[in-house]
C-alpha positions in Angstrom: 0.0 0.0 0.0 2.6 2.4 0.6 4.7 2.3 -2.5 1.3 2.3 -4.5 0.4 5.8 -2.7 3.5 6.9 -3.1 3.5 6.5 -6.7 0.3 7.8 -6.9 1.3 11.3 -5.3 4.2 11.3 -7.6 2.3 11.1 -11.0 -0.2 13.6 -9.2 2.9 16.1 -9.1 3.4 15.8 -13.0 0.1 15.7 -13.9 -1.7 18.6 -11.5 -5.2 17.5 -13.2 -5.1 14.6 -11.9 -4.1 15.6 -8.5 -6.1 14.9 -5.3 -9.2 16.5 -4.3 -9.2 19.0 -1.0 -11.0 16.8 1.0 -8.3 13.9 0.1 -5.8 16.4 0.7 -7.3 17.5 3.9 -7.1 13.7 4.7 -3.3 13.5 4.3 -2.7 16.7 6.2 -4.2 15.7 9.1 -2.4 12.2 8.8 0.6 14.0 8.6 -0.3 16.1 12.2 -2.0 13.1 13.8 0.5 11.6 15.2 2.1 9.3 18.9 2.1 12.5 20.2 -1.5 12.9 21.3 -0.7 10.1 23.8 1.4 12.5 25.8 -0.2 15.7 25.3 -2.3 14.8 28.6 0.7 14.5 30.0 2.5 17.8 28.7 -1.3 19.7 30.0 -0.2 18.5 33.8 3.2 19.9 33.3 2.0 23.1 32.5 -1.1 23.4 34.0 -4.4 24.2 32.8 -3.2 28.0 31.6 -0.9 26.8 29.8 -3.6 25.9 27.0 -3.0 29.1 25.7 0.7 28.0 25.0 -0.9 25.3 22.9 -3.1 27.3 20.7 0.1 29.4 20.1 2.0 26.9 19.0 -1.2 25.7 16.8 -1.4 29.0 15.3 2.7 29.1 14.8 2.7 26.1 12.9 0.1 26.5 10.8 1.4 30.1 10.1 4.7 28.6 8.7 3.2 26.3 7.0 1.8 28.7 4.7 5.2 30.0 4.6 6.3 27.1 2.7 3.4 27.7 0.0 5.2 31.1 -0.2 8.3 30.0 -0.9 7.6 27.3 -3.2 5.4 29.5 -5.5 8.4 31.6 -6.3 9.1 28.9 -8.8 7.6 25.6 -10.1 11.1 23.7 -9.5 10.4 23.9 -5.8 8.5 21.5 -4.6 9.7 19.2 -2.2 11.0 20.0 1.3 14.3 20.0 2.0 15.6 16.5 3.2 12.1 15.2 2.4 11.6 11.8 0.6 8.2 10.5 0.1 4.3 10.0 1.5 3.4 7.5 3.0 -0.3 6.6 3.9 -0.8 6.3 7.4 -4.0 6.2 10.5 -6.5 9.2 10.8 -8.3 6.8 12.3 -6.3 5.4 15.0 -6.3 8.9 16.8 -10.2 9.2 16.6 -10.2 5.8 18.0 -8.0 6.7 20.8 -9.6 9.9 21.6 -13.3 8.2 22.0 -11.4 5.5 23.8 -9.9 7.9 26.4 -13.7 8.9 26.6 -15.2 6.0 27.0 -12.8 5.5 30.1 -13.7 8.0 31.9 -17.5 8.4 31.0 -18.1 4.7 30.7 -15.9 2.5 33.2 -15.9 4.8 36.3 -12.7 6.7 36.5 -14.5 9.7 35.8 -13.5 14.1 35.1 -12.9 14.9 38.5 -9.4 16.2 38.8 -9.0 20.0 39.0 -5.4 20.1 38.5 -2.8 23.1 38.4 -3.4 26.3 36.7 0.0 27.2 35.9 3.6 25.3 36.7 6.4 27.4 35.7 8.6 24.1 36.5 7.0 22.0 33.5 6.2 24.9 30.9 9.4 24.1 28.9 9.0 20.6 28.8 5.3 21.2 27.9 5.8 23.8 24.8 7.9 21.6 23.4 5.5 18.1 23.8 3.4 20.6 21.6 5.8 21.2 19.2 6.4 17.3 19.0 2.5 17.4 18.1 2.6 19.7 14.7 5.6 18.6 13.4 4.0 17.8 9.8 5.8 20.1 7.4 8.2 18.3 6.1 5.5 16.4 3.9 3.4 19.8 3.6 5.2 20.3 0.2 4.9 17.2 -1.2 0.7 17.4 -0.3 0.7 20.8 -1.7 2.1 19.7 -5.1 -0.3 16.4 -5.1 -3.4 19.0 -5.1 -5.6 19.6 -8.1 -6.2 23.2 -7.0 -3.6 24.4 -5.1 -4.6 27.8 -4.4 -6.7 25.9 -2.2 -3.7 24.7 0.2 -4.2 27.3 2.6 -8.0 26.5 3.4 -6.7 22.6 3.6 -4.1 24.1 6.4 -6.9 25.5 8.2 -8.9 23.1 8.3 -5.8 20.2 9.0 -4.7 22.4 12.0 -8.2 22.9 13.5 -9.0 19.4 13.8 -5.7 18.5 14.7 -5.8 20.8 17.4 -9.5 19.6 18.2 -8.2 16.1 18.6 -5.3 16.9 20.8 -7.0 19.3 23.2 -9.8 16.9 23.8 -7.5 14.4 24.4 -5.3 17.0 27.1 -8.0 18.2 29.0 -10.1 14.9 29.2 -7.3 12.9 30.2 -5.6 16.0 32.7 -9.6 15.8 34.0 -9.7 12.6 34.8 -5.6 12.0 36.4 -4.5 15.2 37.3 -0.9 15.6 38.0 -1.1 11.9 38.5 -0.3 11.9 34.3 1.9 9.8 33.5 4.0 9.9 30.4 1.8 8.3 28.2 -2.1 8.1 29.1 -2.2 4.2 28.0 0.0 3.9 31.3 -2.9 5.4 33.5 -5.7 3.3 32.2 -7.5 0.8 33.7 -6.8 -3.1 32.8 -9.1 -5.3 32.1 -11.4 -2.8 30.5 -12.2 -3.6 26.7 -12.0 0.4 26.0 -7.9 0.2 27.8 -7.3 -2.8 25.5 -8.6 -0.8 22.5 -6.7 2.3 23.2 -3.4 0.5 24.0 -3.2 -1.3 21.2 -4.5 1.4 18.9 -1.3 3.3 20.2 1.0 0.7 19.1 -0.7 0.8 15.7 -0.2 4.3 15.5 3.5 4.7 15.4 3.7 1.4 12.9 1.9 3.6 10.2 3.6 6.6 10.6 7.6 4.9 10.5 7.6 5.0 6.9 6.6 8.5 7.2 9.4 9.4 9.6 12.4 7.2 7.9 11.8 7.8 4.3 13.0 11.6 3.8 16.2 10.2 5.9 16.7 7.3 4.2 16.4 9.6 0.8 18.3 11.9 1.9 21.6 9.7 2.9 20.8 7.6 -0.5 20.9 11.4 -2.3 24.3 12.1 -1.4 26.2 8.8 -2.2 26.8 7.8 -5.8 24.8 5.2 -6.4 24.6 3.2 -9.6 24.5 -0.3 -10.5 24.3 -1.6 -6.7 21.6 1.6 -5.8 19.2 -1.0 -4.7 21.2 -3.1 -2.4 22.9 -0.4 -0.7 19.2 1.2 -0.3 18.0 -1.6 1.6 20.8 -1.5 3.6 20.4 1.9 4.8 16.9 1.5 5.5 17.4 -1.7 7.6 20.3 -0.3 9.5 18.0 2.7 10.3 15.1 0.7 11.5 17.9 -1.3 13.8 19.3 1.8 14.8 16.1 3.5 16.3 15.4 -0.2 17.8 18.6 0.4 19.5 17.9 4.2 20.5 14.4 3.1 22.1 16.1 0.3 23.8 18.5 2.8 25.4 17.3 5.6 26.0 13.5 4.4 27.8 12.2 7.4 29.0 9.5 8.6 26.2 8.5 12.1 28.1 12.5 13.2 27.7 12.7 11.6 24.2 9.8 13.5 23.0 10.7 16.7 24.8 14.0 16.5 22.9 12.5 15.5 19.4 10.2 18.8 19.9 12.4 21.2 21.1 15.6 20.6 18.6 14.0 18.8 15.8 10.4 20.1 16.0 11.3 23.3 16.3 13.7 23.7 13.8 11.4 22.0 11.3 8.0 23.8 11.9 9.1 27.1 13.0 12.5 27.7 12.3 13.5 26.9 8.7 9.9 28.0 7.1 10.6 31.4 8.5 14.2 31.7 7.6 13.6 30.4 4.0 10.8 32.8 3.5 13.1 35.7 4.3 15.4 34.5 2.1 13.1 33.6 -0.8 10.8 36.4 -0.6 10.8 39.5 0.1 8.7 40.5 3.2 6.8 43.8 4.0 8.5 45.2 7.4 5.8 44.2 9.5 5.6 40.7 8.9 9.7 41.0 9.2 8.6 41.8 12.6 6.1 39.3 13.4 8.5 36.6 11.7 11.3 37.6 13.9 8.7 37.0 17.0 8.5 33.8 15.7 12.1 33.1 15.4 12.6 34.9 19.3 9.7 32.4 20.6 11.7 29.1 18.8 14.9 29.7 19.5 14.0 30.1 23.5 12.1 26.8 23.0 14.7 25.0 21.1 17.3 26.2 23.7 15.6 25.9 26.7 14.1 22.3 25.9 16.9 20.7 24.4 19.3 21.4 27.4 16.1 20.3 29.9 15.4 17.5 27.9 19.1 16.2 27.5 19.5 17.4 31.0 16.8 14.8 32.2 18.4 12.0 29.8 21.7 11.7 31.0 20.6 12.0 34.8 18.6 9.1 34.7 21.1 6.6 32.0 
């Protein structure tokens, strides 16, 4: 399934009539959003405390900002229209996170643990690791390119942003504040951990998480594995030497999630460093190069770059700070 929709968003790029429709591009965007981090954004609420919601919607409105950045830049001129580093699309589970979500629900409606917990209003001691558990949650523009050019219309992307980013953020902040409602600052990492067992709704939502991440690998690994395969000189032996690659990077992050077991550090640090620098970062700083910007949205772009540098920063020394104190 995945090389066949990868082919087909290829021949959609060189043939814009027959590209996708909004609603099939809508689809895509929010697979590309949707992703293991709305197990932990309950988690990341109880860090930060009910306040820091606003944080959240920031970030929301951040990301989707930049990612009609990248729309910007690539319409300066038709050769543009892959992200840098990025690969390919793979299809992946839209499904699994509305399946999670009304699991979550069920759990706390249905088999007695209830919305009871009032929680913190603000903790200034979590708010870095929280922003940047949000972060982890948009980081969907490295494919936003590659959707963009698979669209029949694409003067249309920025509706299909809108509406990608609203749900996603629908879906995550139902699944923060129902799960921060019902476990308080009892959170813990992931919500799966908190769950009841025995309960058919737990069993659903666990294993729906380990579905999740299964679909979205290919996702993940592809622009990688493209983007090592780019820069050696491949010929006659392209094929073997591709498999290799890909094999020793699926034995590598085996390895790495062996290691390093502590999944709220690991996705503070994928957030802050590479989440950041993805989704915030680089669109901004390629639009000011490509483009030339009226002085007020110079300004409001160099907000942008303030705000995600002091994320970056901040989370990546917290994050690796955490890591190497408890190897």
């Amino acid at each position: 399934m995945e090389s066949r929709s990868v082919e087909s968003i290829e021949t959609q790029i060189l043939e814009p009539n027959k590209g996708t429709s909004f609603s099939r591009t809508c689809f895509n965007g929010i697979n590309a959003l949707s992703g293991i981090g709305i197990i932990s954004i309950p988690y990341a609420l109880s860090q930060g405390g009910w306040l820091c919601l606003m944080l959240f919607f920031l970030v929301a409105i951040i990301c989707c900002y930049t990612g009609l950045l990248l729309q910007k830049c690539m319409s300066v001129s038709p050769s543009i229209k892959t992200y840098p580093d990025i690969g390919e699309f793979a299809f992946g589970g839209v499904l699994a996170s509305i399946v999670l979500v009304f699991s979550i629900f069920w759990v706390g409606a249905i088999d007695g643990v209830g919305f009871k917990e009032k929680g913190a209003i603000w903790r200034w001691d979590g708010l870095i690791s929280a922003v940047s558990m949000y972060t982890f949650c948009y980081c969907g523009h490295a494919v936003f390119p590659t959707i963009c050019n698979s669209m029949k219309d694409r003067s249309q992307f920025p509706k299909v942003l809108f509406v990608c980013f609203l749900l996603s953020t629908i879906t995550y902040g139902s699944m923060a504040t129902m799960g921060y409602l019902m476990y308080g600052q009892n959170l813990m990492s992931q919500i799966t951990l908190n769950l009841p067992t025995g309960k058919i709704s737990s069993k659903i939502a666990i294993h729906t998480t380990i579905f999740n991440p299964i679909t979205k690998y290919a996702l993940v690994v592809s622009p990688i594995a493209t983007a090592i395969e780019d820069k050696l000189p491949l010929r006659k032996s392209k094929h073997i030497v591709s498999y290799f690659i890909r094999t020793f990077l699926v034995i590598s992050t085996v390895i790495v999630a062996l290691t390093v077991p502590f999944f709220e550090y690991v996705m503070t640090f994928t957030g802050a460093l590479l989440g950041v620098t993805v989704s915030i970062l680089l669109p901004c700083l390629c639009y000011l190069k490509i483009r030339k910007p009226s002085y007020l949205e110079v300004v409001f772009i160099g907000m942008i770059l303030v705000f995600g540098s002091l994320v970056a920063i901040s989370g990546t020394y917290t994050s690796l700070k955490n890591i190497i104190s408890h190897v």
